[in-house]
C-alpha positions as CSV (number, residue, x, y, z in Angstrom):
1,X,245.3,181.4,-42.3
2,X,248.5,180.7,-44.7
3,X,250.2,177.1,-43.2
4,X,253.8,177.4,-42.1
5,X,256.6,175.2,-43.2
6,X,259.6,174.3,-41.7
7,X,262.4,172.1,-43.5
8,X,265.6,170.3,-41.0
9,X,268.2,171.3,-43.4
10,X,267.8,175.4,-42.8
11,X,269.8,174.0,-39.3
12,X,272.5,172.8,-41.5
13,X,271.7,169.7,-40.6
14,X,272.3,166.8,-43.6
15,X,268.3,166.0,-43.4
16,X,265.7,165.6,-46.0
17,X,262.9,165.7,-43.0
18,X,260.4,168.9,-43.5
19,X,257.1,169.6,-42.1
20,X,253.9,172.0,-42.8
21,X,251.7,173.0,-39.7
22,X,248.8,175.6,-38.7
23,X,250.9,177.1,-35.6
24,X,254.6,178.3,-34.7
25,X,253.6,176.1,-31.7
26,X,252.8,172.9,-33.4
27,X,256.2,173.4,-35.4
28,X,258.4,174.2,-32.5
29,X,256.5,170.5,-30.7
30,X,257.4,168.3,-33.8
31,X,260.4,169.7,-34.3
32,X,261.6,169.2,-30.7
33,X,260.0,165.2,-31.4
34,X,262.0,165.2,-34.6
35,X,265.6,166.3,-33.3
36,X,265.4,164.2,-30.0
37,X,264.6,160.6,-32.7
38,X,266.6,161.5,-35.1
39,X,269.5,163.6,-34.2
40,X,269.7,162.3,-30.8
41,X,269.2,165.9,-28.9
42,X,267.1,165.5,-25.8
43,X,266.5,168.9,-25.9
44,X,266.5,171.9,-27.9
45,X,269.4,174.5,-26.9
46,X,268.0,178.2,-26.8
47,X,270.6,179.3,-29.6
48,X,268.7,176.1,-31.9
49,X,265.2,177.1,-30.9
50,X,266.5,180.6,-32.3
51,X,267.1,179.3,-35.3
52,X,264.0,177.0,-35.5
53,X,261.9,180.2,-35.1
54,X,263.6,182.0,-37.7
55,X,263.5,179.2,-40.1
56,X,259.9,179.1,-39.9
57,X,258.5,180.3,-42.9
58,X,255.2,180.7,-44.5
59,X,254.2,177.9,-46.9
């Protein structure tokens, strides 16, 4: 199974922060962790989960 990367800046946001995981689900959890400490988002707003899934690419 190929890993899946995901990088914070494909949301336009100005962030170096990028992860590699087995799942789309794993992803999705740490990013959701990621934006609440960082970007101060308590949640993730179905149009930005949209785009966290779509920015989701193979590594």
């Amino acid at each position: 199974m190929s890993q899946l990367k995901f990088e914070c800046s494909s949301l336009g946001f100005a962030c170096e922060w990028a992860l590699r995981a087995d799942t789309r689900q794993e992803i999705v959890e740490r990013v959701r962790e990621h934006a609440r400490c960082a970007h101060n988002l308590p949640e993730l707003p179905g149009e930005l989960l949209g785009k966290v899934e779509s920015a989701i690419a193979t590594a």
